[in-house]
KOLVEX-833700 format. One record per residue (C-alpha): x, y, z; chain. Coordinates in nm, 2 decimals. Example, Ala and Ser with C-alpha at 12.3 -4.5 7.8 and 13.67 -1.06 7.14 Angstrom:
<sites>
+--------+--------+--------+--------+
:     c1 :     c2 :     c3 : chaine :
+--------+--------+--------+--------+
:   1.23 :  -0.45 :   0.78 :      A :
:   1.37 :  -0.11 :   0.71 :      A :
+--------+--------+--------+--------+
</sites>
This chain:
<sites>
+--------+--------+--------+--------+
:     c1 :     c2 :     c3 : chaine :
+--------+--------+--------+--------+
:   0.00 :   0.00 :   0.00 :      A :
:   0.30 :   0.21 :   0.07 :      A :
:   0.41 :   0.29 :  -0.27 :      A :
:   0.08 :   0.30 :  -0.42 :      A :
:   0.02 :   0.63 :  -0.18 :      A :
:   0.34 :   0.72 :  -0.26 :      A :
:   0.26 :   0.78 :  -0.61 :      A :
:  -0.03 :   0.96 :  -0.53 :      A :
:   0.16 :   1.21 :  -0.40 :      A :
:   0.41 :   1.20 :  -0.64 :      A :
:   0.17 :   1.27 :  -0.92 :      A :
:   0.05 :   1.60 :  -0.70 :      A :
:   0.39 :   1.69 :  -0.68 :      A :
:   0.49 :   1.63 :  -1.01 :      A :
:   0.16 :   1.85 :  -1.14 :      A :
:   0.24 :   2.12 :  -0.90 :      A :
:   0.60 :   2.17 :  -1.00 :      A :
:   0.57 :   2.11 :  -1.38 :      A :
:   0.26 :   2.35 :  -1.35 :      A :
:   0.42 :   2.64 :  -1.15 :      A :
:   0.76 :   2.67 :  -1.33 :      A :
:   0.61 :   2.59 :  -1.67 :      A :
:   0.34 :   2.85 :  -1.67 :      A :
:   0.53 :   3.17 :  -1.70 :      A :
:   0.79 :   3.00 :  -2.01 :      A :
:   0.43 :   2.93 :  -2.15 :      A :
:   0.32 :   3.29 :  -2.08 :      A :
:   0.68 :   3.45 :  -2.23 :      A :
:   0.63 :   3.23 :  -2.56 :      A :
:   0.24 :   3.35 :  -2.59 :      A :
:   0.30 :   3.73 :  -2.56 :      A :
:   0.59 :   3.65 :  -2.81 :      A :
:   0.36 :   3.50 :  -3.06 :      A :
:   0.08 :   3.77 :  -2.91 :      A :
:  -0.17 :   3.51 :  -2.82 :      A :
:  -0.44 :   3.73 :  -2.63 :      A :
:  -0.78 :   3.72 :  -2.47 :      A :
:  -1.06 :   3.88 :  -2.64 :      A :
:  -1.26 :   4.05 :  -2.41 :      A :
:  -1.66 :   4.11 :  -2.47 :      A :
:  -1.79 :   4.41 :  -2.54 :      A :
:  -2.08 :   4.41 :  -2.27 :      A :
:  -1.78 :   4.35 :  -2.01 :      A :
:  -1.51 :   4.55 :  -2.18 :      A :
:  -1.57 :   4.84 :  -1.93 :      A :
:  -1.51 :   4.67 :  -1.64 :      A :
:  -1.31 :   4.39 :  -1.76 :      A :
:  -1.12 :   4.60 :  -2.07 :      A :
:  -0.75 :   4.54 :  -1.91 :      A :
:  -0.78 :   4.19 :  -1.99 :      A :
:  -0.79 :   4.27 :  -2.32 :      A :
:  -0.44 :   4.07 :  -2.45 :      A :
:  -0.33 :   3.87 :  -2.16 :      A :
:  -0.24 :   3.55 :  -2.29 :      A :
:  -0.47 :   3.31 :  -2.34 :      A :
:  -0.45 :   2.90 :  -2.41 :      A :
:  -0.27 :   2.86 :  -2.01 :      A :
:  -0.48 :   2.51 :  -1.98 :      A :
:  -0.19 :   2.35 :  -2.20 :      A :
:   0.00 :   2.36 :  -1.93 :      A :
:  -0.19 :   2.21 :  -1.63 :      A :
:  -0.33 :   1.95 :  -1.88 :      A :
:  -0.01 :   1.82 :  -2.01 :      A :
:   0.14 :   1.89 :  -1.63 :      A :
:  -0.14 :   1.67 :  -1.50 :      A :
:  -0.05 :   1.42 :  -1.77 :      A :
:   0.28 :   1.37 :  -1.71 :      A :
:   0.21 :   1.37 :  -1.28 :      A :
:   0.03 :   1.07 :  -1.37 :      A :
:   0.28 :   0.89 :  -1.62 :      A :
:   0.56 :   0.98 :  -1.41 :      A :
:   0.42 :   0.88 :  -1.09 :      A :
:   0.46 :   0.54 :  -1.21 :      A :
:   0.78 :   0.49 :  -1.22 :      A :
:   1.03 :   0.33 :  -0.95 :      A :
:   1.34 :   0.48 :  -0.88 :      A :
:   1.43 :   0.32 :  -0.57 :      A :
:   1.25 :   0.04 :  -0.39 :      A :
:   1.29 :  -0.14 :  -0.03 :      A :
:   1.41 :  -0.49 :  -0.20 :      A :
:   1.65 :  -0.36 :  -0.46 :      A :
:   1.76 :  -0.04 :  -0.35 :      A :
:   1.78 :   0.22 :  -0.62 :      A :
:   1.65 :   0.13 :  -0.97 :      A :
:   1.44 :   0.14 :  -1.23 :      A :
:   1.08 :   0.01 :  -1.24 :      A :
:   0.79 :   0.11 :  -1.46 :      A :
:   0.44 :   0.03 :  -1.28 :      A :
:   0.16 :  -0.09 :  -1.57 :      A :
:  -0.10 :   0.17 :  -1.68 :      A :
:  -0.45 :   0.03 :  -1.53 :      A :
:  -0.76 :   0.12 :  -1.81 :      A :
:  -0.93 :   0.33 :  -1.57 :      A :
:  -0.63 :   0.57 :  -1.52 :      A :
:  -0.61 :   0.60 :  -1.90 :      A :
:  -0.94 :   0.64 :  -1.97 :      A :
:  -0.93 :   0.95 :  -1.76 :      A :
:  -0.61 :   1.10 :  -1.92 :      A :
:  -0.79 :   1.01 :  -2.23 :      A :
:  -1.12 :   1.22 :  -2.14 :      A :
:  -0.86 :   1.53 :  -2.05 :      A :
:  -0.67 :   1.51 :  -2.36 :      A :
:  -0.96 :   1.45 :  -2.59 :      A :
:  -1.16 :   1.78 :  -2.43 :      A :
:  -0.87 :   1.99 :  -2.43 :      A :
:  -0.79 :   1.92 :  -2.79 :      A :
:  -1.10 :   2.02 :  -2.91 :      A :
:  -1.09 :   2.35 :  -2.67 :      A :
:  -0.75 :   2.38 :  -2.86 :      A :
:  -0.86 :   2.39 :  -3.16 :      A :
:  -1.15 :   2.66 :  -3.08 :      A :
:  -0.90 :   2.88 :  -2.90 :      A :
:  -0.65 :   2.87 :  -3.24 :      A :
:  -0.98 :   2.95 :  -3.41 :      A :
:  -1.01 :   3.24 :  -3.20 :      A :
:  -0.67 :   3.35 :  -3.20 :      A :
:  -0.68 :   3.35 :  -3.61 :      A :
:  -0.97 :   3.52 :  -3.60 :      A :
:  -0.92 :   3.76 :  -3.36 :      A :
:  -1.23 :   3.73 :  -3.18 :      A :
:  -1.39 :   3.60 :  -2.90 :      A :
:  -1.59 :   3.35 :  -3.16 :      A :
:  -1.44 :   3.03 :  -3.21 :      A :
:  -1.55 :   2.68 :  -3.36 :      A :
:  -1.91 :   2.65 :  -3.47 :      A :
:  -2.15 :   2.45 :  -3.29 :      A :
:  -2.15 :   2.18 :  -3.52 :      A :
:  -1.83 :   2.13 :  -3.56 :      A :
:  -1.74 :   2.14 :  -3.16 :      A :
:  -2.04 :   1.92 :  -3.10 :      A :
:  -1.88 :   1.66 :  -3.35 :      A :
:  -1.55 :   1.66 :  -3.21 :      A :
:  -1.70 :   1.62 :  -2.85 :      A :
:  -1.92 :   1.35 :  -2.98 :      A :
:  -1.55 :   1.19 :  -3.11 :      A :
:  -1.45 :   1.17 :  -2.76 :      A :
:  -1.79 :   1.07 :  -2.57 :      A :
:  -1.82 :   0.79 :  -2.84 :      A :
:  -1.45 :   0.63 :  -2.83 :      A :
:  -1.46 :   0.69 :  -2.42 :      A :
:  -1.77 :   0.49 :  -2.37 :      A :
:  -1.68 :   0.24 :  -2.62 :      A :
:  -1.38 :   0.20 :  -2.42 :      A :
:  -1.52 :   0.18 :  -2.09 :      A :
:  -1.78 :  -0.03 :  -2.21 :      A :
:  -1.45 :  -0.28 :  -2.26 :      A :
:  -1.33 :  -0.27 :  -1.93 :      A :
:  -1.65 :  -0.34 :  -1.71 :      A :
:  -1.77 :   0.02 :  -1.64 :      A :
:  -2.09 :   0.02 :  -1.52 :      A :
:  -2.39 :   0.12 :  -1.73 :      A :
:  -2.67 :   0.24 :  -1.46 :      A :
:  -2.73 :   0.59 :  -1.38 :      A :
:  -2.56 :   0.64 :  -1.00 :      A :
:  -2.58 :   0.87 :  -0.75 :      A :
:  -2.31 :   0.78 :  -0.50 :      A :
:  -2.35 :   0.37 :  -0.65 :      A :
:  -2.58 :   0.24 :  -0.90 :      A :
:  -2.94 :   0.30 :  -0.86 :      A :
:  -3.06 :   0.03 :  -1.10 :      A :
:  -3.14 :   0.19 :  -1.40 :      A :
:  -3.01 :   0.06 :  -1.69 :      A :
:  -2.89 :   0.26 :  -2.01 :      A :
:  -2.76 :  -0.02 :  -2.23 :      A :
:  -2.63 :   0.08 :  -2.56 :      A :
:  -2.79 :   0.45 :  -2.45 :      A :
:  -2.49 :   0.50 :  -2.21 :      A :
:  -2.31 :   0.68 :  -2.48 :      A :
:  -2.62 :   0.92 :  -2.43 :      A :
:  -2.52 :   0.98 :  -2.11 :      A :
:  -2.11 :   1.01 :  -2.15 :      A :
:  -2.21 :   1.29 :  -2.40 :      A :
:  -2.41 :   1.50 :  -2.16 :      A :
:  -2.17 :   1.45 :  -1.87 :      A :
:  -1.86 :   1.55 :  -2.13 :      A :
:  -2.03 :   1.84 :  -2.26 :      A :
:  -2.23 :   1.96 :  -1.95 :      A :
:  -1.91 :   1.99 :  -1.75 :      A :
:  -1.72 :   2.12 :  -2.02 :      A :
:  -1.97 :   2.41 :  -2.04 :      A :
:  -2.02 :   2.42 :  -1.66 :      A :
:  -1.65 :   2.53 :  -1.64 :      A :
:  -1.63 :   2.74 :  -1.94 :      A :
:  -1.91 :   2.96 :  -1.82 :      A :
:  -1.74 :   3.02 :  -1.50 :      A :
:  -1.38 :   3.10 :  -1.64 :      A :
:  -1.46 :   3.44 :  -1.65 :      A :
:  -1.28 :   3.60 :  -1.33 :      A :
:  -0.93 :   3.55 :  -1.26 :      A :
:  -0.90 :   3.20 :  -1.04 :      A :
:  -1.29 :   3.16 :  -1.08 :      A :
:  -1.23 :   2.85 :  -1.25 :      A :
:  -0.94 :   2.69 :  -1.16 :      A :
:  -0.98 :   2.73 :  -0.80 :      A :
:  -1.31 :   2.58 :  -0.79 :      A :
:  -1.18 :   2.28 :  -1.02 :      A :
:  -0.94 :   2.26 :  -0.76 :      A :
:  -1.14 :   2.20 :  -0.50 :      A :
:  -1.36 :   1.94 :  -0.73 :      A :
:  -1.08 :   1.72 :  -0.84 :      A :
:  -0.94 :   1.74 :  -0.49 :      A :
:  -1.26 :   1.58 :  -0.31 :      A :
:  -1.23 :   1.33 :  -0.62 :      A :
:  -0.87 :   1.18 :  -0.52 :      A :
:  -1.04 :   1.14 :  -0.19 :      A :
:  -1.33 :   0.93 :  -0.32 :      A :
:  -1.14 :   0.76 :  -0.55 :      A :
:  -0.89 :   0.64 :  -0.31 :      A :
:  -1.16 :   0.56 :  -0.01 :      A :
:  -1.32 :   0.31 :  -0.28 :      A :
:  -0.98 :   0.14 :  -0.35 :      A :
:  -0.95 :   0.11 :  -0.01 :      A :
:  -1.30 :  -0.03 :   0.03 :      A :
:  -1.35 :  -0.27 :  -0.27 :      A :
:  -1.60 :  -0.44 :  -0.08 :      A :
:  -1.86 :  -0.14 :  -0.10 :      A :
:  -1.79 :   0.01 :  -0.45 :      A :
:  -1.75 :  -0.12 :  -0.85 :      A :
:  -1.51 :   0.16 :  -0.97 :      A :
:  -1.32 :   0.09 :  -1.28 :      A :
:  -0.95 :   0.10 :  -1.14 :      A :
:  -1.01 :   0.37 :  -0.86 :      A :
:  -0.65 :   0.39 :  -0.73 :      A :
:  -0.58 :   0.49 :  -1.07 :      A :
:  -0.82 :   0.77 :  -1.04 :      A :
:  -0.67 :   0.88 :  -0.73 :      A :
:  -0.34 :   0.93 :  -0.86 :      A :
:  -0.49 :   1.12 :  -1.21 :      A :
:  -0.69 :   1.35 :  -0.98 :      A :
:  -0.40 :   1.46 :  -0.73 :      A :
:  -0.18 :   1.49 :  -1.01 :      A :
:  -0.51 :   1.78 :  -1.20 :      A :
:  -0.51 :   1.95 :  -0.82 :      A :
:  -0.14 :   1.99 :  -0.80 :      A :
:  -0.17 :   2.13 :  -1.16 :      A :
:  -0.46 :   2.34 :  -1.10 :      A :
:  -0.30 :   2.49 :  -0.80 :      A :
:   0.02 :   2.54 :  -0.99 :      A :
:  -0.16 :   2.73 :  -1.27 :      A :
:  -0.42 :   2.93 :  -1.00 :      A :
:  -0.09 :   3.08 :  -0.87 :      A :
:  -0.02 :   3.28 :  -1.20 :      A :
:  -0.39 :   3.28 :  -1.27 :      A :
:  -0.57 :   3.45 :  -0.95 :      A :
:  -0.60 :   3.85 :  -0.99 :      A :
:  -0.42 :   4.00 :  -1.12 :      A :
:  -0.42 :   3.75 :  -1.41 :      A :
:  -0.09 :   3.68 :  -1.59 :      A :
:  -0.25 :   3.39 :  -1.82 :      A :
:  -0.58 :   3.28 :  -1.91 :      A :
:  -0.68 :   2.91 :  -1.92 :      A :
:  -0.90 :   2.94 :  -2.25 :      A :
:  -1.13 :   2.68 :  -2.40 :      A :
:  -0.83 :   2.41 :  -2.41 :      A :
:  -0.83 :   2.41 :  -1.99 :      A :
:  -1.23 :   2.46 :  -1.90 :      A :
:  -1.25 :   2.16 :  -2.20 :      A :
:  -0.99 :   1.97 :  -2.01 :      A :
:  -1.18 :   2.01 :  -1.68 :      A :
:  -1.45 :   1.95 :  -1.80 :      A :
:  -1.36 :   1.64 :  -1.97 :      A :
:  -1.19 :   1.47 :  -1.65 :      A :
:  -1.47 :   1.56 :  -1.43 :      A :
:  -1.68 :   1.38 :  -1.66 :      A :
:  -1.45 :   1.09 :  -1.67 :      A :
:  -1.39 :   1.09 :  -1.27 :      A :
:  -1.79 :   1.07 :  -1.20 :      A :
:  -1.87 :   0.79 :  -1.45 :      A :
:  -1.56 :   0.57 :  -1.37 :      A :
:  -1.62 :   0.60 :  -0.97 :      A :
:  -1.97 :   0.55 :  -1.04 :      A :
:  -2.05 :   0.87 :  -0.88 :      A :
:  -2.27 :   1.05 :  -1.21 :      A :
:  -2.51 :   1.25 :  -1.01 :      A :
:  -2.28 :   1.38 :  -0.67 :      A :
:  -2.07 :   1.56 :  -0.96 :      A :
:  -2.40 :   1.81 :  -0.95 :      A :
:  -2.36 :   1.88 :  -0.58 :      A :
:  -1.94 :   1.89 :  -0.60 :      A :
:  -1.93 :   2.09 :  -0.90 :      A :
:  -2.27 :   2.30 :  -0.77 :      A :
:  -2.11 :   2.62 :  -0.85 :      A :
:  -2.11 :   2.51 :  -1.24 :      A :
:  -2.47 :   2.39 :  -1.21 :      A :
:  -2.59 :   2.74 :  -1.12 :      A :
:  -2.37 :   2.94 :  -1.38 :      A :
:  -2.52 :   2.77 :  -1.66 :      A :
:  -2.85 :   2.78 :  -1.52 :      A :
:  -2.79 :   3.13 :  -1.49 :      A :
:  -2.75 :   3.15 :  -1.82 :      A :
:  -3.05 :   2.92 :  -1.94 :      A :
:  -3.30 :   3.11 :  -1.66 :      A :
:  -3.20 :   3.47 :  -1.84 :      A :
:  -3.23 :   3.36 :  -2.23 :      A :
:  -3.52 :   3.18 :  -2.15 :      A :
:  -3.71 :   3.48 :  -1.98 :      A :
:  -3.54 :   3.73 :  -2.21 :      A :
:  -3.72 :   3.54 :  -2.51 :      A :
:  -4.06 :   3.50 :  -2.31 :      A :
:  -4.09 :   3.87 :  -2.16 :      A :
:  -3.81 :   4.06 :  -2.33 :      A :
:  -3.69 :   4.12 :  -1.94 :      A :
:  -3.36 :   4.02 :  -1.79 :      A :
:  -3.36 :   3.83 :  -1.44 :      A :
:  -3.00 :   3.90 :  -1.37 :      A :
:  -2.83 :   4.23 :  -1.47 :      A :
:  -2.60 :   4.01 :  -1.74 :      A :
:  -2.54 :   3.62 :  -1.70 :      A :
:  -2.38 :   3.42 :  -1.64 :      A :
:  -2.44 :   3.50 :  -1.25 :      A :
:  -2.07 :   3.63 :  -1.16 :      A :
:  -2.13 :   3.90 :  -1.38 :      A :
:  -2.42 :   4.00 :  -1.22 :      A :
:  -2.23 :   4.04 :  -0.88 :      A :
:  -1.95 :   4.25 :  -1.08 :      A :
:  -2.20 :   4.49 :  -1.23 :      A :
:  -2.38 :   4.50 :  -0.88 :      A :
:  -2.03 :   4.69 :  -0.77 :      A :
:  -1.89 :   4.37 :  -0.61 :      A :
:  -1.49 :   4.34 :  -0.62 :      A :
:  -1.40 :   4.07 :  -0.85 :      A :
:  -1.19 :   3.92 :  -0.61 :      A :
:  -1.46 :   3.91 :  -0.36 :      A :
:  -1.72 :   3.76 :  -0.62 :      A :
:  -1.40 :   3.49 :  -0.70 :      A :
:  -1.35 :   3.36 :  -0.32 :      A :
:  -1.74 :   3.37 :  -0.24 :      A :
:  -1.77 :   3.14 :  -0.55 :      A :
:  -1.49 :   2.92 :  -0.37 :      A :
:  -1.63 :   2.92 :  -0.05 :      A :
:  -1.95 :   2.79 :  -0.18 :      A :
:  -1.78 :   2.55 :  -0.41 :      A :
:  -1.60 :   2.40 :  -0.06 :      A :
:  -1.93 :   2.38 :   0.06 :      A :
:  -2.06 :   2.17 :  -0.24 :      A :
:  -1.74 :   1.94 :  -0.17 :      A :
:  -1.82 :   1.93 :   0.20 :      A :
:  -2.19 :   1.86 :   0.12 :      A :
:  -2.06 :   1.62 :  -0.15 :      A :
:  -1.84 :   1.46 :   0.06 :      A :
:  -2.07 :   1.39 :   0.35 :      A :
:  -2.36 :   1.24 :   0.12 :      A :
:  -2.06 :   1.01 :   0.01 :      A :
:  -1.92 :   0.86 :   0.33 :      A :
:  -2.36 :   0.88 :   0.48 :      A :
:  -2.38 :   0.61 :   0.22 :      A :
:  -2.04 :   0.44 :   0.27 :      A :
:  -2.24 :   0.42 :   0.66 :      A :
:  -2.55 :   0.31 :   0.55 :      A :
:  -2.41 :   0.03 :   0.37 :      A :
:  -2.25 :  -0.14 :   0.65 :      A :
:  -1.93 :   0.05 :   0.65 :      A :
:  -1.69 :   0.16 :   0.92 :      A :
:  -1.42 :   0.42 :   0.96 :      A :
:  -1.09 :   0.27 :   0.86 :      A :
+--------+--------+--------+--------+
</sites>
């Protein structure tokens, strides 16, 4: 058990690190190439000395989060043989995670480069994103569906509903729903990737309560899923220290894709679809936000919130953005704590005991 922890921490470190010292060689190279954000023009008042700051940071926590998790399993010294060089197999569920991030994040890369080229806040067209997440949701469940991933809607465990051949249904709406989630809130400095922190962070300590509890849970390799979120909250954190106000880097489409994408992947492989609503709560009620205020817009031709999604309406109410930013974290904690508890209440429930 020893040196499987070890490497969960390892893969933390190893995100952190790679995160924290890569980011401002990333930043250097973008204002080189002059690879800016776009600001709207409904914000650009408020919001107009963003305009330019490099955009397209969510290369680096992705690939830093990647290579936390490679990296973490190697052996460079061991009890029995001293110091040398062992390579620990990749388990499926582990890769089908990384394959989730890499998948989302390549199609937010592409929108951004669209973007960029353009030089506007516009990127791919519906269609064409939707296709390219479609790619991804189809090859993922396809995939899962060959290791033994479970195909009934769960809350904290199965609830006995059965999607079948539908499940694909349900891989798109949990890829693209969080994707959106988080790209609706990366719109304040930190907003995003503090809150992801804080998501991905209560995921390492589900995942690794069901390895350690086998008996309760049907995860797809969650030891594996440990180590894959540690190593995204060590990147995350790594990135939120050049990305919290004032800004040096944006994360762009390629990092709330990414997120989004292992979010997904973390609540259908620990079998935990539902609880991903209360964890990521605060991405629930941005793009509700948004839905509410188009949808009574269209109806009424009158606006619920002063703009949406609902951190804007907080900055326009005269709220600091920093304040709106760490009241949006505090209430994501909450969601993790709430989260959290409804996990281990069931863990209880079930005949379990604190180990």
């Amino acid at each position: 058990m020893g040196c499987r922890v070890i490497s969960l921490l390892f893969a933390a470190a190893i995100g952190l690190v790679l995160s924290l010292f890569g980011t401002p060689l990333v930043i250097r190279s973008l204002r080189k190439r002059r690879v800016g954000q776009f600001i709207q023009e409904e914000i650009l008042e408020r919001h107009g000395h963003k305009q330019g700051i490099p955009t397209m940071g969510g290369v680096v926590f992705v690939l830093a989060a990647t290579m936390g998790y490679f990296l973490s399993h190697t052996r460079l010294w061991t009890p029995s043989t001293g110091f040398t060089f062992e390579w620990e197999p990749l388990d499926p569920g582990g890769l089908l995670a990384i394959f989730a991030l890499l998948g989302m994040a390549a199609v937010g890369f592409v929108d951004d480069l669209t973007k960029v080229s353009n030089k506007r806040s516009l990127g791919l067209g519906k269609a064409a994103k939707f296709g390219a997440q479609l790619v991804v949701a189809v090859v993922f469940a396809y995939w899962a569906g060959e290791v033994g991933i479970s195909t009934e809607i769960s809350f904290v465990r199965p609830i006995g509903i059965d999607l079948g051949v539908f499940f694909v249904v349900l891989v798109l709406l949990m890829l693209t729903g969080a994707a959106n989630g988080v790209n609706i809130a990366d719109g304040m400095d930190g907003l995003a990737s503090g809150s992801a922190a804080l998501v991905v962070g209560a995921y390492t300590i589900i995942a690794f309560w069901q390895w350690r509890n086998p008996a309760f849970y049907s995860a797809v390799d969650p030891l594996e899923l440990a180590i894959v979120s540690a190593a995204m909250f060590g990147a995350l954190l790594g990135f939120l220290w050049w990305n919290a106000a004032p800004a040096r880097i944006i994360m762009g489409d390629v990092g709330s894709e990414g997120i989004g994408g292992v979010l997904a992947a973390l609540a259908l492989l620990t079998d935990t679809h539902l609880l991903l609503v209360v964890l990521g709560g605060i991405y629930v009620a941005e793009t509700l936000s948004v839905i509410i205020q188009v949808g009574v817009f269209k109806l009424t031709g009158k606006r619920v919130f002063r703009m949406a999604p609902i951190h804007h309406h907080f900055d326009l109410a005269g709220w600091p953005e920093t304040t709106v930013v760490v009241r949006f974290w505090i209430l994501t904690g909450i969601g993790v704590a709430l989260g959290l508890g409804m996990f281990y209440a069931d863990f209880i429930s079930t005949g379990g005991l604190l180990r």
